[in-house]
C-alpha positions in Angstrom: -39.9 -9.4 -45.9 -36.9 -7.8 -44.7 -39.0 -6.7 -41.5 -39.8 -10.1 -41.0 -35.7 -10.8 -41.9 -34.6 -7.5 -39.2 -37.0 -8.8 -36.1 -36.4 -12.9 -37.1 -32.4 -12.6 -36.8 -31.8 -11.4 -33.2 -34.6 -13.5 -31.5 -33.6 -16.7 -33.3 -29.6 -15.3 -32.2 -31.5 -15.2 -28.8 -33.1 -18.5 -28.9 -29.6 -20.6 -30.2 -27.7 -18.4 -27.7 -29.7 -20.0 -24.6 -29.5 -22.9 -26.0 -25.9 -22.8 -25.8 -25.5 -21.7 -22.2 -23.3 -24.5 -19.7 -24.9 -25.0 -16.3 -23.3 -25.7 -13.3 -25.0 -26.1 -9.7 -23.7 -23.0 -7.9 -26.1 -21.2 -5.7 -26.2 -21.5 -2.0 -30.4 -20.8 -1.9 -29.7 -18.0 0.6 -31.9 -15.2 1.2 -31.6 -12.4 -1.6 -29.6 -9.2 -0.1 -31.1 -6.1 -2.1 -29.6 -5.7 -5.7 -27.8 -7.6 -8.1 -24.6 -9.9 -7.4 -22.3 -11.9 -9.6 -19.4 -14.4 -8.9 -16.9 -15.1 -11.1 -14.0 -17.6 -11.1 -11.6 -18.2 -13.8 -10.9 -21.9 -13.8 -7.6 -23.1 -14.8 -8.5 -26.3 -15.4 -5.9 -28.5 -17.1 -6.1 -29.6 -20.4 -8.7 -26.7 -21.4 -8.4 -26.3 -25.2 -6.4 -23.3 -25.9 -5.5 -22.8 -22.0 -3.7 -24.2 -19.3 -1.2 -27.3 -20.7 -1.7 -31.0 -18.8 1.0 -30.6 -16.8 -0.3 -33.1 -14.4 -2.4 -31.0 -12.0 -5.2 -32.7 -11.1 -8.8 -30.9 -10.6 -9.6 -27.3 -10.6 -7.9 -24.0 -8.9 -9.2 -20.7 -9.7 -7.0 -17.4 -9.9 -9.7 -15.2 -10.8 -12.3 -14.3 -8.4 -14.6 -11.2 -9.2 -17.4 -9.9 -7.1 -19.6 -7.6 -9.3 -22.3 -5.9 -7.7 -25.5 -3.6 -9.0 -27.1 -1.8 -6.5 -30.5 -1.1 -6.7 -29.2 2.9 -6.8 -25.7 3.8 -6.8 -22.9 2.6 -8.7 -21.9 -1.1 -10.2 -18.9 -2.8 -8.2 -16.4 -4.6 -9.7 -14.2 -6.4 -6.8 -11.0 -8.2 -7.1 -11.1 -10.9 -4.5 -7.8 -12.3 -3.7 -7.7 -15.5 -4.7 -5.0 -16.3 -1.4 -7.5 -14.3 0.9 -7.5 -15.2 4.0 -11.0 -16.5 5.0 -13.2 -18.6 7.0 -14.5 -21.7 4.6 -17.2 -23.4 6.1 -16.8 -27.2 6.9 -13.2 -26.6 6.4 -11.9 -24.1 8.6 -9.5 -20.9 8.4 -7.9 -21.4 4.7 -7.2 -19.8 1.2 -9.8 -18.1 -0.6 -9.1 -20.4 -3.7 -9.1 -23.5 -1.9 -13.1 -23.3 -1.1 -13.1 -24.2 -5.5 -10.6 -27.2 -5.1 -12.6 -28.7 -2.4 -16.2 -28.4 -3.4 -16.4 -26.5 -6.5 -18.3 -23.6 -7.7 -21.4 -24.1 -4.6 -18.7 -24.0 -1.9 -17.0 -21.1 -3.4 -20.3 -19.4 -3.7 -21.1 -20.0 0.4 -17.3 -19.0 1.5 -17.7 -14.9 -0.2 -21.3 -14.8 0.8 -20.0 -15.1 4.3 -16.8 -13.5 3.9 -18.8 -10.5 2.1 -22.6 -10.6 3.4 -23.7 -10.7 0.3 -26.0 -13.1 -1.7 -24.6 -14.4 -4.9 -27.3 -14.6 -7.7 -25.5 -15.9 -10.5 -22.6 -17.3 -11.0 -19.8 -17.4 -13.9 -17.3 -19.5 -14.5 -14.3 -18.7 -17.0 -12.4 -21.3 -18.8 -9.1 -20.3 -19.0 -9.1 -21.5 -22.4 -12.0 -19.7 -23.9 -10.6 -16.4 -22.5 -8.2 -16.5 -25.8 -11.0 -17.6 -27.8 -13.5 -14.7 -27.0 -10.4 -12.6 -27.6 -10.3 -13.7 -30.8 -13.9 -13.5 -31.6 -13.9 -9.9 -31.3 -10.7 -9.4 -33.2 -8.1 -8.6 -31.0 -7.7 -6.0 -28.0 -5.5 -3.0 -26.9 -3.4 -3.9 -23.4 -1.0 -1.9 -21.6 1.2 -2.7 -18.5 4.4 -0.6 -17.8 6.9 -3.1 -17.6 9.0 -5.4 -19.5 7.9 -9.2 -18.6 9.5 -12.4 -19.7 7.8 -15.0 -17.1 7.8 -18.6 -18.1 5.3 -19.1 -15.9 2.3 -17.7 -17.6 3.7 -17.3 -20.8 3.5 -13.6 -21.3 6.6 -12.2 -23.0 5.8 -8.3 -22.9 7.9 -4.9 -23.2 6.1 -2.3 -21.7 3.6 -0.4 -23.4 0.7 -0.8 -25.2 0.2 -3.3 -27.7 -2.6 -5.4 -30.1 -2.5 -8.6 -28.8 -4.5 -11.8 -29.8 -6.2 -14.7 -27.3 -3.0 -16.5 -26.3 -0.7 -13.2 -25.5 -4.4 -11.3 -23.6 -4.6 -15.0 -21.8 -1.0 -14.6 -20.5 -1.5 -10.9 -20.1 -4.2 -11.9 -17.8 -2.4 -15.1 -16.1 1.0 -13.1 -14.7 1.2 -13.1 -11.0 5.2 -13.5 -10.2 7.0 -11.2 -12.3 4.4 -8.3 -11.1 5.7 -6.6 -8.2 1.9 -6.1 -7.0 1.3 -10.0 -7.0 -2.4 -11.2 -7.0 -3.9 -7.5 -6.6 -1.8 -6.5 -10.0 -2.9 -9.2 -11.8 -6.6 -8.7 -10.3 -6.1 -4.6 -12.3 -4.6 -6.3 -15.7 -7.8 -8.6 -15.7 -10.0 -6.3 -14.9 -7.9 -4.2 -18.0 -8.3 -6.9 -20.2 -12.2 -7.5 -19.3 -12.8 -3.7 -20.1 -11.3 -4.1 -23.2 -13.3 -6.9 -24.6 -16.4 -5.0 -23.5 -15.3 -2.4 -25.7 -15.0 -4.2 -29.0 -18.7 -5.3 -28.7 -20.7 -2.5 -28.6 -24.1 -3.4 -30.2 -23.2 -0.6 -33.0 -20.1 -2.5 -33.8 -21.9 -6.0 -33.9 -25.4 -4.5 -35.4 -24.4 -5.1 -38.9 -22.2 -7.9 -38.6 -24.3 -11.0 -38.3 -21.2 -13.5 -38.6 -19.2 -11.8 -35.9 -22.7 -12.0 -33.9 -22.3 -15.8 -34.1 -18.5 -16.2 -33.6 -19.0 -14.2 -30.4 -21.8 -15.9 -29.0 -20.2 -19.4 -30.4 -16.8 -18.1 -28.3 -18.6 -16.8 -25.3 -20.9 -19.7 -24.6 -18.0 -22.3 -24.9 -15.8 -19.4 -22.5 -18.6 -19.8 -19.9 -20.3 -21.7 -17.5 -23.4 -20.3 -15.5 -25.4 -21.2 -12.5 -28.9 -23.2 -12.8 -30.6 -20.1 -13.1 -29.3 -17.9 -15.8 -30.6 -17.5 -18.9 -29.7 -15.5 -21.8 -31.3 -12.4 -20.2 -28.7 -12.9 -17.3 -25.9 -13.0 -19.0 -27.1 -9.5 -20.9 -27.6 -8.1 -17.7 -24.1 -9.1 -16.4 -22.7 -7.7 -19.8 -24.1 -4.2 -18.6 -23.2 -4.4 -15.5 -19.3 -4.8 -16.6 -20.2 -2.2 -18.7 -21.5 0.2 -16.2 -18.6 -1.3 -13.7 -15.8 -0.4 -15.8 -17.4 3.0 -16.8 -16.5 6.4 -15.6 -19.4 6.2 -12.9 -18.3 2.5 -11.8 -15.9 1.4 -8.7 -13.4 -1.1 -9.5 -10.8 -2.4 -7.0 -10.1 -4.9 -4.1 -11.4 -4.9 -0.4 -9.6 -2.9 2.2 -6.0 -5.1 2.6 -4.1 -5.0 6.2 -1.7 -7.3 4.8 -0.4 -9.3 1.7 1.7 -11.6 3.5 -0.4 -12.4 7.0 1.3 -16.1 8.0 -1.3 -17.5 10.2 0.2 -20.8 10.3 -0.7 -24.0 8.6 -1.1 -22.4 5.3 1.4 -20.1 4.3 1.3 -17.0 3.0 -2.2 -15.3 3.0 -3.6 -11.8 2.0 -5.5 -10.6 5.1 -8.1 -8.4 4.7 -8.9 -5.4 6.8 -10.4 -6.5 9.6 -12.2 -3.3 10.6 -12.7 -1.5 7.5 -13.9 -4.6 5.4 -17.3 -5.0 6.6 -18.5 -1.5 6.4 -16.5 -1.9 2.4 -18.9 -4.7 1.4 -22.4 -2.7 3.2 -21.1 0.2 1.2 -21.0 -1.7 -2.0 -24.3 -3.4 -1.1 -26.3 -0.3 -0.4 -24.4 2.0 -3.7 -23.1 4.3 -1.3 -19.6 4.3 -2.6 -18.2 7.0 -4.7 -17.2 5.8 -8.2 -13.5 5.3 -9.0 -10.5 2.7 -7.4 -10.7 1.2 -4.4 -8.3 -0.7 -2.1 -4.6 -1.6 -3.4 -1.8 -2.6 -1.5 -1.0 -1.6 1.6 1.8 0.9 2.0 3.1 -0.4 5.2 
């Protein structure tokens, strides 16, 4: 009996789980590049329980785009992409990274990085602003850090530098800063990739192995955190758990593209992050192919 208790637990955990998964069409059906690829955007769309406040904002913006990548040898990617990067979106001309999302959603968004980056996108993820404080939650608080004292109305975040054990609302502001940072998009892009490594950490499967209702609360928190493209199943998202796992490692590569500027003004559209045009396409082959060495990557440009 408790055999039949030990095996019957995690597969029916499996079975509600994939049940739970949100669907979105995302993928462009473009020929698979070799390895693994996800895209996620953190959607701050208004009204989201827990998130964003109506403030009037119609529609969706992202401020969160991550490209993570596992190579068939090598080491897992995990790549900031600007979300004012300065890139070609097709039907629509030169524009903002972000603005691919507000005009056609999750599909365009896929089809603008696949040709900014070459590479195929196999699943995609979209983060609710909102459940990000509620996965927080679920696992019990994290540990952030960020050397600096903040008080930006903006986001929310009220911080004085250090570390500190902060719940959903204070991680989601944490993770939401952009003006008070002197780094801009690309030091908000390392606080969320901060914040993402910590929530990996509080659910190792020997934390959660014996813990059946913090099993549910995560899975109940996660599922209603994300959305996924028409092909993932439960198996997906494991997979995309290791790979942040493996990204965010010792042996992982974290970081942004190759930047030539974070205030290009090509006219039209303000002010852009331009990527370098030289060094960026050999970047994304490198991450393709593994050949990368683990550690940071990119930053702002020193001149």
């Amino acid at each position: 009996m408790v055999v039949v208790v030990l095996l019957a637990w995690p597969i029916g955990l499996l079975v509600w789980a994939n049940g739970m998964l949100q669907h979105t069409p995302a993928l462009s059906g473009a020929p698979g590049t070799p390895g693994t690829t996800y895209l996620l955007a953190g959607s701050d769309a208004r009204g989201d329980d827990g998130g964003v406040a109506e403030d009037g904002t119609e529609g969706q913006r992202t401020d969160t785009i991550l490209l993570l990548h596992a190579p068939a040898n090598g080491p897992t990617a995990m790549i900031s992409l600007p979300r004012d990067t300065f890139v070609e979106v097709p039907g629509h001309g030169p524009a903002k990274l972000n603005s691919a999302f507000a005009w056609g959603g999750a599909p365009l968004l896929v089809q603008t990085v696949e040709g900014l980056t070459g590479l195929t996108v196999d699943h995609y993820v979209e983060i609710g602003m909102g459940g990000v404080s509620h996965l927080v939650d679920a696992v019990g608080g994290v540990n952030l850090c960020y050397d600096g004292d903040v008080n930006d109305p903006d986001s929310g975040m009220v911080w004085t530098a250090g570390c500190h054990d902060v719940d959903g609302v204070t991680a989601l502001a944490f993770a939401r800063m952009r003006k008070a940072d002197p780094q801009g998009d690309v030091g908000r892009a390392l606080r969320q990739r901060q914040l993402i490594s910590a929530v990996m950490g509080r659910i190792s499967p020997g934390s959660l192995a014996l813990r059946p209702g913090a099993q549910v609360a995560l899975v109940d928190a996660g599922t209603g955190a994300l959305t996924f493209d028409e092909d993932a199943g439960v198996l997906d998202v494991a997979r995309l758990a290791l790979a942040f796992r493996a990204a965010n490692g010792a042996d992982g590569i974290t970081g942004t593209p190759p930047i030539a500027s974070m205030d290009h003004r090509p006219g039209g559209i303000g002010s852009t992050v331009l990527l370098d045009p030289e060094q960026t396409p050999g970047f994304f082959t490198a991450i393709r192919d593994g050949s990368l060495p683990p550690g940071q990557v990119g930053g702002v440009p020193t001149s």
